[in-house]
C-alpha positions as CSV (number, residue, x, y, z in Angstrom):
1,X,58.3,190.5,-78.3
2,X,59.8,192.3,-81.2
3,X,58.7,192.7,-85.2
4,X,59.5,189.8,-87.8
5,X,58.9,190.3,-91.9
6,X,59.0,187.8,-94.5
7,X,59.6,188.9,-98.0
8,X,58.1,187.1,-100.5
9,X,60.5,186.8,-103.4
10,X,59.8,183.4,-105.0
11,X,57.5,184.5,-107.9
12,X,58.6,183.5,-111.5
13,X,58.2,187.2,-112.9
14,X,57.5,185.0,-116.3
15,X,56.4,188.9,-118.1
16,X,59.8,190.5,-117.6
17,X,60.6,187.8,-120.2
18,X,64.4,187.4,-118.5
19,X,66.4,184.5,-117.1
20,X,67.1,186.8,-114.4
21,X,64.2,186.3,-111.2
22,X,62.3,189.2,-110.8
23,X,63.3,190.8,-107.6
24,X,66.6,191.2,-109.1
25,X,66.2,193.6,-111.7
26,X,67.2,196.8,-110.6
27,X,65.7,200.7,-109.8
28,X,68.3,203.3,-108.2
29,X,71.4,200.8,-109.0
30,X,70.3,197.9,-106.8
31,X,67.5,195.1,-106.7
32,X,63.7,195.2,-106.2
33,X,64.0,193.2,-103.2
34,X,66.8,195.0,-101.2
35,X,64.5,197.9,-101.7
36,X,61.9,196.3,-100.0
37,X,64.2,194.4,-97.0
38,X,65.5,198.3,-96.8
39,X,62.0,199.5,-95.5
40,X,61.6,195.9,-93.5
41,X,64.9,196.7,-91.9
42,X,64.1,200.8,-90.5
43,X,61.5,198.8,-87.8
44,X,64.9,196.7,-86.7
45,X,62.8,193.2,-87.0
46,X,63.9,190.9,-84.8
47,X,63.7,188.3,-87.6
48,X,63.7,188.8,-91.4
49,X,63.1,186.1,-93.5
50,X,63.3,185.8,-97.3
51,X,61.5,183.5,-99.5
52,X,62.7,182.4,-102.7
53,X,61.6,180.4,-105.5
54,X,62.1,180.9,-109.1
55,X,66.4,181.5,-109.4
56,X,66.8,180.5,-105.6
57,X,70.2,180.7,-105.3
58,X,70.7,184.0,-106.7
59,X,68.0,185.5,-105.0
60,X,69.0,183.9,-101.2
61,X,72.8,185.8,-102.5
62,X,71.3,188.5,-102.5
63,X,69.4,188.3,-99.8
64,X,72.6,187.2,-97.4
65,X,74.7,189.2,-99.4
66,X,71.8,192.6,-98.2
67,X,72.3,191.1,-94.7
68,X,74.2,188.6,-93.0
69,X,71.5,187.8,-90.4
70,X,68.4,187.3,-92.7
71,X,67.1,183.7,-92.9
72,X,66.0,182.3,-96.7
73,X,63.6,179.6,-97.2
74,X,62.2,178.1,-100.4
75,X,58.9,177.6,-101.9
76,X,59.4,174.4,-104.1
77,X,56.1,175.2,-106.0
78,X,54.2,178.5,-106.9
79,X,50.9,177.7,-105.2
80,X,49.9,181.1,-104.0
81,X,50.9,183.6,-101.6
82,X,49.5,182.1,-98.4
83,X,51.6,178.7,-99.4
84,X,54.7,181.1,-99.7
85,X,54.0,182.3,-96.2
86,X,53.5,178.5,-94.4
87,X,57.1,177.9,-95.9
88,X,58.7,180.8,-93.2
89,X,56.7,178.7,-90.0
90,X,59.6,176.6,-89.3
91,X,61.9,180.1,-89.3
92,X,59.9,181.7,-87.2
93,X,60.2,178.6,-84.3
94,X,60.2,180.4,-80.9
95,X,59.0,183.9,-82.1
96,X,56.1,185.6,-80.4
97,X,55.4,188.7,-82.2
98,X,54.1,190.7,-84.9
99,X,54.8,189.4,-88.7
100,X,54.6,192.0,-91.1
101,X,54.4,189.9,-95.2
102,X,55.9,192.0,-97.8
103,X,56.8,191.9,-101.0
104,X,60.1,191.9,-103.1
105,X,58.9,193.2,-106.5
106,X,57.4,196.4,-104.2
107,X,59.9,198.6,-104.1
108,X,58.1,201.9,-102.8
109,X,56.9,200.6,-99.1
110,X,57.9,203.2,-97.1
111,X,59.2,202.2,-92.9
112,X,56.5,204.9,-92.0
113,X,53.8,203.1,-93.5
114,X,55.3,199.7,-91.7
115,X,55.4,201.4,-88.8
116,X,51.6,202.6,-88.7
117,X,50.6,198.9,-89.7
118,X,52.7,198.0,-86.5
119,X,50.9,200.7,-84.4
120,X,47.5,199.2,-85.7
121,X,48.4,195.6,-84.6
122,X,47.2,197.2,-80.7
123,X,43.7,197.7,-82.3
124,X,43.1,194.8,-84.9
125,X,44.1,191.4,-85.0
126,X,45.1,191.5,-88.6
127,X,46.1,195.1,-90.4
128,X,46.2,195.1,-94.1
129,X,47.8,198.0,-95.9
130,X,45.4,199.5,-99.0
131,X,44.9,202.4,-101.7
132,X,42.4,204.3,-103.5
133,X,43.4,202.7,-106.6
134,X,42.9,206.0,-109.7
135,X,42.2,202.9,-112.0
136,X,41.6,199.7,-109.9
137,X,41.8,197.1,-112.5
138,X,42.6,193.8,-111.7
139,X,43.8,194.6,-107.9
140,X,42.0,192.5,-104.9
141,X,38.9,194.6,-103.7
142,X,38.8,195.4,-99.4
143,X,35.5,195.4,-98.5
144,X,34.8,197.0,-95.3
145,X,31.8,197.6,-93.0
146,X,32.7,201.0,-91.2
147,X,36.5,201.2,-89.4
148,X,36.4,197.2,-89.8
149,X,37.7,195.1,-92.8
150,X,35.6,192.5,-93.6
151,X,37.3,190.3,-96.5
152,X,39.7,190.4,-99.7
153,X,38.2,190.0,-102.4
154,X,41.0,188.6,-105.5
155,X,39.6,190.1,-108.7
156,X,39.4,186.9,-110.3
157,X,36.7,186.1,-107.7
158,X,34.9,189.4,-107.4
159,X,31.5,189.9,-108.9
160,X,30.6,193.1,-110.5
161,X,29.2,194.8,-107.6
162,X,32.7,194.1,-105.5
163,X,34.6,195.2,-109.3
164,X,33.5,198.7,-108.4
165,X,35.2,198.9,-104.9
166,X,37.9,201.6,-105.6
167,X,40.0,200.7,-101.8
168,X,42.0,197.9,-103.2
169,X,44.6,195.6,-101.5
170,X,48.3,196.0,-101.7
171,X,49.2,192.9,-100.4
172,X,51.2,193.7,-97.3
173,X,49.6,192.2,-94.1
174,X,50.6,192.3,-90.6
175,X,49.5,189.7,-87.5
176,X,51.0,188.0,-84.7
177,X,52.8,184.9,-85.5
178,X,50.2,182.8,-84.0
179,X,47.1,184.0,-85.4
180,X,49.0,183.8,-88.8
181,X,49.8,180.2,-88.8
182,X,46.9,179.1,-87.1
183,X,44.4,181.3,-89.8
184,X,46.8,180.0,-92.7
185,X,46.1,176.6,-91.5
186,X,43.2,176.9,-92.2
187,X,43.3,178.3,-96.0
188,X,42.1,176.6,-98.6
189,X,42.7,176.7,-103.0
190,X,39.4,176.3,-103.4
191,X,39.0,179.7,-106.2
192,X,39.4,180.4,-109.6
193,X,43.1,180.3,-109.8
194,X,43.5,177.2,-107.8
195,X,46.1,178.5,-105.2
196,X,46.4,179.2,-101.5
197,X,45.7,183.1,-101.0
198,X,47.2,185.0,-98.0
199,X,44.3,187.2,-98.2
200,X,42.2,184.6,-97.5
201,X,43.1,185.1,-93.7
202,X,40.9,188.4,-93.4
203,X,37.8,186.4,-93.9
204,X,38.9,183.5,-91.8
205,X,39.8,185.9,-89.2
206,X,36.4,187.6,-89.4
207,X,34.4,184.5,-89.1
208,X,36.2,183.6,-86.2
209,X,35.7,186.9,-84.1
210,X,38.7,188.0,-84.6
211,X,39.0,192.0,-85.4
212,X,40.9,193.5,-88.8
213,X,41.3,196.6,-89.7
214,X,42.9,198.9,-93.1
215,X,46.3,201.1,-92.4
216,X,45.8,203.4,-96.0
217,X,48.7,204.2,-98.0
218,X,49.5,206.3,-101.1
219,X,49.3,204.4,-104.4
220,X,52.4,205.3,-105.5
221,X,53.7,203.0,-102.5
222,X,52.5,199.6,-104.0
223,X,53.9,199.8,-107.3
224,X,54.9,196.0,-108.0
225,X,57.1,195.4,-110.8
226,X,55.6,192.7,-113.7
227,X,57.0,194.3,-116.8
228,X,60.0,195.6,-118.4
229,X,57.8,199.0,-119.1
230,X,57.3,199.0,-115.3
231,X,60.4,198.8,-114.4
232,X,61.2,201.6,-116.2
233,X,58.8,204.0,-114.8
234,X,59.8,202.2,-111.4
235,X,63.3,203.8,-112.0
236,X,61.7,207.3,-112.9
237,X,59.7,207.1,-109.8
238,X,62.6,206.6,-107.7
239,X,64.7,209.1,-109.3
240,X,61.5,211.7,-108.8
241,X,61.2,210.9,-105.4
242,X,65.3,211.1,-104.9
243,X,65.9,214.1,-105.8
244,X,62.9,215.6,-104.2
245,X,64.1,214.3,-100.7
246,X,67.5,215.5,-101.8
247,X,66.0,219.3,-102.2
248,X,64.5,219.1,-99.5
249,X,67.7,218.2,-97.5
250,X,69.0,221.0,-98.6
251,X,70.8,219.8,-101.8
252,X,71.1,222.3,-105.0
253,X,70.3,220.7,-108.2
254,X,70.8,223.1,-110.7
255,X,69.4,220.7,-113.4
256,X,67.6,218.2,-111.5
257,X,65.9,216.2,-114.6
258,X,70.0,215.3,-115.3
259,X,70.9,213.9,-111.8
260,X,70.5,210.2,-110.9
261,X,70.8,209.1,-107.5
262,X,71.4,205.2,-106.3
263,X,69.5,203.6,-103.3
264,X,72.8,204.0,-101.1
265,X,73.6,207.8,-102.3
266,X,74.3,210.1,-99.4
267,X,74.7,214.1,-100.3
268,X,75.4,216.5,-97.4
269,X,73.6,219.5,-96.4
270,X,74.5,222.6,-99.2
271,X,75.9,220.4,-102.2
272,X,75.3,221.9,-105.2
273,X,75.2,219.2,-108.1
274,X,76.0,220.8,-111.9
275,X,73.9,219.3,-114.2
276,X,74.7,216.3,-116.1
């Protein structure tokens, strides 16, 4: 039956305050979103399709350009997550398995995490991935009723009691194609901000017997990109995290606050790398 993803990459990114779309700034020397179709990739989907919007062209280049084989759609008009997800159905013609959604401003997802969200699809129905949120702000509250998930709650739409929820949603959801289509169907905009939520499938699922369940992540894993200033500490995330899985390779950095590594950087086994 196989895996398919769809990586949402249509969203203006109208903070970075850049002609350039979002997903295409760059952390570790290439864009947001072949970070994220890098993780999507490690499960070998047999599908991966990329939707664009704002800058379409340049972001289905990149896309293609990442791999030959994905598929790009486009999402005319911004009207919300779960609309950006309907846009794939046609793409997805003839395919019976699990869809994971991801997202191409998160460029921290790791394949491990995918894969446990793909070992959960055997228990639940629909798997969301979620955080304890340090600071939850203005994230979508999970509200759960022992192991089960019961709704997403958007922030804009959460009353004070659901505010102080600290497990919070990251936005990456996994279900078979089916159950997707048929629960986005089924979706309204009827909410403060007047769009189609993906997240709005967890309550529709519940409501219709259907079983959904939380795969828990570290927070540092759905880090999305809205700002210039996040960017930035995107990049000294990813350099942190580089040359800690470069030490632990067995890589010398004599200096390792001078070294910067790229996405695609390979160092063999007993380099030492001189600072600067």
């Amino acid at each position: 039956m196989g895996t398919a993803l769809i990586v949402l990459a249509a969203g203006r990114g109208t903070r970075m305050n850049s002609d350039l779309p979002k997903v295409l700034h760059e952390i570790g020397g290439a864009p947001l979103l072949h970070h994220a179709m890098a993780a999507g990739m490690a499960l070998e989907p047999s599908r991966m399709i990329v939707v664009a919007g704002h800058g379409a062209e340049a972001v289905e280049r990149a896309a293609t350009g990442f791999d030959a084989g994905v598929v790009t759609v486009r999402q005319e008009s911004q009207d919300g997550t779960g609309h950006a997800v309907r846009q794939a159905r046609a793409a997805l013609e003839g395919f019976s398995g699990d869809v994971i959604v991801l997202y191409g401003d998160t460029p921290f997802i790791r394949p491990e995490t995918l894969e446990a969200m793909r070992r959960a699809r055997t228990r639940a129905d629909v798997v969301v991935l979620g955080f304890e949120a340090a600071d939850p702000g203005r994230y979508g509250r999970l509200v759960t009723s022992g192991d089960s998930l019961e709704r997403i709650v958007e922030f804009k739409d959460a009353d004070a009691a659901t505010r102080g929820i600290t497990l919070c949603n990251s936005g990456v959801i996994a279900a078979d194609r089916e159950t997707l289509f048929t629960l986005l169907d089924r979706v309204t905009n009827d909410n403060a901000a007047g769009e189609y939520y993906l997240t709005d499938i967890v309550g529709l699922a519940r409501e219709a017997g259907l079983g959904a369940e939380v795969v828990r992540c570290d927070e540092a894993e759905t880090l999305g990109i809205n700002t210039r200033a996040e960017l930035a500490a995107a990049e000294a995330a990813f350099q942190s995290r580089a040359r800690t899985e470069a030490m632990e390779d067995g890589v010398t950095l004599v200096a390792p606050e001078t070294v910067s590594f790229a996405r695609d950087t390979v160092v063999g086994r007993d380099t030492v790398i001189e600072p600067n």
